[in-house]
Residue, then its C-alpha position, 0 to 999 in steps of 0.5 A: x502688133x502693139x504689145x501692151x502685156x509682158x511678163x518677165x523674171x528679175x534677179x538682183x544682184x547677190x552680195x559678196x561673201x566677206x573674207x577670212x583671211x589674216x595678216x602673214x607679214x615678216x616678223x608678225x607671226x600672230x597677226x590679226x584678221x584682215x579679210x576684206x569686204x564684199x561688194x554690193x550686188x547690182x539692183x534692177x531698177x525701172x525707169x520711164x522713157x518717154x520714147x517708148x510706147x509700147x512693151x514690144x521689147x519685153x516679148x523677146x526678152x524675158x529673163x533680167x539680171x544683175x550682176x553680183x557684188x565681188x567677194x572681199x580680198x586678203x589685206x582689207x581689200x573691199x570687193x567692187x560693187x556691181x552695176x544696177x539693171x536699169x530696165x526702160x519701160x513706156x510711162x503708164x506702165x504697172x508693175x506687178x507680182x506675178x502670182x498674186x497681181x498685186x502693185x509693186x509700181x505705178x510708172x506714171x505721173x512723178x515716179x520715173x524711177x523706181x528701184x524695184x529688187x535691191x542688191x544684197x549687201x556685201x557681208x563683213x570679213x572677218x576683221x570685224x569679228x575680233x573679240x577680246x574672247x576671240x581674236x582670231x575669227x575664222x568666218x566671215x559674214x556671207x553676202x546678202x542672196x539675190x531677190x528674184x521675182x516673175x513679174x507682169x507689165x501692163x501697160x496702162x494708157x494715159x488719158x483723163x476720157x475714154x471713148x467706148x462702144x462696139x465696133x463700128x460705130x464711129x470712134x476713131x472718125x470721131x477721135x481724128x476728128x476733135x484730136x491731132x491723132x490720125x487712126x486708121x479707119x476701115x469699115x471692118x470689125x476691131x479696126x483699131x487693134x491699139x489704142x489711139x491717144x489725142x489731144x483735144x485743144x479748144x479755145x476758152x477751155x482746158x484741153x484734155x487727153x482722149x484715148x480710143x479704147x479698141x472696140x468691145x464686144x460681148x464677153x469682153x470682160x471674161x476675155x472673148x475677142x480683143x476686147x479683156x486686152x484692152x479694157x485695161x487702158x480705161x482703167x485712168x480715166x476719169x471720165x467715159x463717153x460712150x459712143x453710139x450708132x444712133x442711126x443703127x447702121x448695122x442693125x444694133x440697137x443703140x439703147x442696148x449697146x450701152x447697157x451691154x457695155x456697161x454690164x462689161x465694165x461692170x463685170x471687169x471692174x465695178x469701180x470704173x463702171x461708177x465713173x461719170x459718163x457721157x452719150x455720143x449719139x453719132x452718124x444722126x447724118x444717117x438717121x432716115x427712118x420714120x417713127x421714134x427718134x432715137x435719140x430722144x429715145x435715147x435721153x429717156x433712158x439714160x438722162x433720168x441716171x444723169x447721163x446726158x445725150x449729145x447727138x452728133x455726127x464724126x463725118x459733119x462735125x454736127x453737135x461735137x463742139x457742145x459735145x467737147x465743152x461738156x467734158x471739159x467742164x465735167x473734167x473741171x470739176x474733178x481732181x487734177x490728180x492722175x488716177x495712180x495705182x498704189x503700192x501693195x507688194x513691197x519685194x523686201x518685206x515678202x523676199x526676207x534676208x538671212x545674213x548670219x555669219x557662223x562656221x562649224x569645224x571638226x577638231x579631235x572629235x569635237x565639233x566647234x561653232x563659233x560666230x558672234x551672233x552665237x557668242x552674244x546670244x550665250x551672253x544674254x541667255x539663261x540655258x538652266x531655265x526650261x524657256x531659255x533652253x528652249x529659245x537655245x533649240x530654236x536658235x540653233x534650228x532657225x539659223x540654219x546651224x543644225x543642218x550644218x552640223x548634220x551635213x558635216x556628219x555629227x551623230x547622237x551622243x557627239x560632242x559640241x562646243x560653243x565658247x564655254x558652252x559644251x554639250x552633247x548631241x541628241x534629236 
């Protein structure tokens, strides 16, 4: 079963906790701080291959994660940095979060290689921390956490037209006709189950891609039948031919059957509704009955709206040379430029780091914090203003230093010191 659809969890690697430790060396009782370095966590990275044509292998495989970077070592010794995740997907493939649908990547057109969730950084050890006030630094900078996220694949195919209609009406007779593609062909609904890319060459004009959208139905925007799996691959196209049982073969009116395909591009997406489009009047080699030939009938309904009509035949080969020419020259008109979906959900504004560095310790009944964003905070900030006490609260909050002091068991009334700051506990 081709498989265009796949929705999958990624993790980044988390960074390395950074190192407390100190130089213990003969003849050195006081030595410095000499904790090493984290390493970086392993990013998950997405990359074209143009082998791939399908996203079947993500349907057995659903969880992706990187490595963590290796904590920081005793003497300076810096962690190793993990390897990134490289995940290899067909090109046209749209990545998306989950949750809202937005577009993290488009991997089409120059984007081959895109990292999506970066590895957190390694934290600092604590050899970073020496200060003039405190030379013997007892934290260290903890590793930057993973990036997780669920997100969708959907594969979306690459082709400047795209033929619709409904089942049955000749579309992939005519795709194996004008292109090198060979699709199979039955007489039996939604014989097409994936869909099927052709290139069409032909002399003295530029030649141009054709993708054979499986075959529609009513309520195929609202997800009835195959049709909503498919409509997606249209989405590229610059350029719709419709393709029609003029003839009427299984008794479906072909004037009705346009502008039943046209209300489902409308209702999936109005935008691709817009695009130009062109009328494919197929099997006039079975058109018998007297009266109103339906392919004028066909030209005084949708030429007025400047949608041409060519009658042709899939299995004569009658009218698709002028029919193939037309889109050739309306696709000449047109910019070159692929139809790229762009970004609208950035992982690393949505997915925020908190890279603090502090430790809170019990000495005599006392509880020390100390950590350099502290001490450079109490150096700029004025705690016998109203607004900067305030600014104290919230710092203390935000960072995460008041659940720590609450899990190491301080009560009201406790003391607490801060470099020259000394205060007493109340909620």
């Amino acid at each position: 079963m081709f498989a265009d659809r796949a929705k999958i969890f990624i993790r980044s690697g988390k960074g390395g906790d950074g190192h407390v430790s100190f130089r213990r060396e003969l003849y050195v009782p006081n030595g410095g701080p000499d904790g090493g370095d984290g390493g970086r966590g392993g990013d998950v990275i997405f990359e074209v291959d143009e082998g791939l044509n399908t996203l079947q292998d993500f349907r057995h495989k659903r969880k992706y994660a990187a490595k963590d970077g290796e904590p920081g070592g005793k003497r300076r010794c810096h962690g190793a940095d993990a390897d990134d995740i490289i995940l290899r997907v067909p090109e046209g493939t749209v990545i998306k979060e989950a949750e809202t649908g937005k577009v993290i990547a488009d991997m089409s057109g120059e984007n081959r290689r895109q990292v999506i969730l970066k590895g957190g950084k390694g934290g600092l050890g604590n050899q970073h921390f020496a200060t003039a006030t405190m030379q013997i630094p007892k934290y260290a900078q903890p590793g930057q956490p993973a990036q997780e996220l669920w997100v969708t694949l959907e594969l979306k195919v690459i082709a400047d037209v795209g033929l619709v209609g409904f089942p049955n009406v000749g579309k992939s007779t005519f795709l194996s006709r004008v292109t090198n593609a060979r699709p199979k062909i039955a007489n039996y609904h939604f014989t097409t189950l994936s869909p099927n890319l052709g290139v069409v060459d032909m002399p003295g004009a530029k030649g141009f891609v054709i993708a054979d959208i499986p075959g529609l139905i009513e309520g195929a925007s609202e997800g009835v039948g195959l049709g909503h799996e498919f409509l997606r691959h249209i989405e590229r196209t610059k350029l719709i031919i419709h393709v029609v049982d003029a003839a009427g073969t299984e008794g479906r009116d072909p004037v009705d059957d346009i502008h039943k395909i046209n209300a489902e591009l409308e209702a999936y997406n109005p935008e691709i509704a817009s695009r130009p489009q062109i009328i494919a009047a197929n099997k006039i080699d079975a058109i018998y009955a007297e009266g109103e030939d339906p392919v004028e009938r066909l030209r005084k309904e949708f030429e007025p709206a400047g949608i041409k009509v060519f009658p042709i035949s899939g299995v004569t080969g009658a009218g698709i040379e002028e029919l193939l020419y037309e889109v050739s020259r309306r696709l000449d008109e047109m910019d070159d430029e692929p139809v790229i979906f762009q970004q609208e959900y950035f992982p690393e504004d949505e997915l925020i780091y908190e890279d603090l560095p502090f430790t809170v310790e019990k000495e005599d009944d006392v509880y020390v914090v100390e950590g350099p964003k502290i001490e450079k905070m109490l150096g700029y900030t004025n705690l016998d203003s109203e607004k900067g006490f305030q600014f104290f609260q919230k710092f203390l909050k935000d960072t995460g230093i008041l659940d720590e002091l609450e899990a190491k068991g301080i009560q009201e009334g406790d003391t607490v010191r801060m470099y020259g700051l000394q205060f007493d506990y109340y909620k």
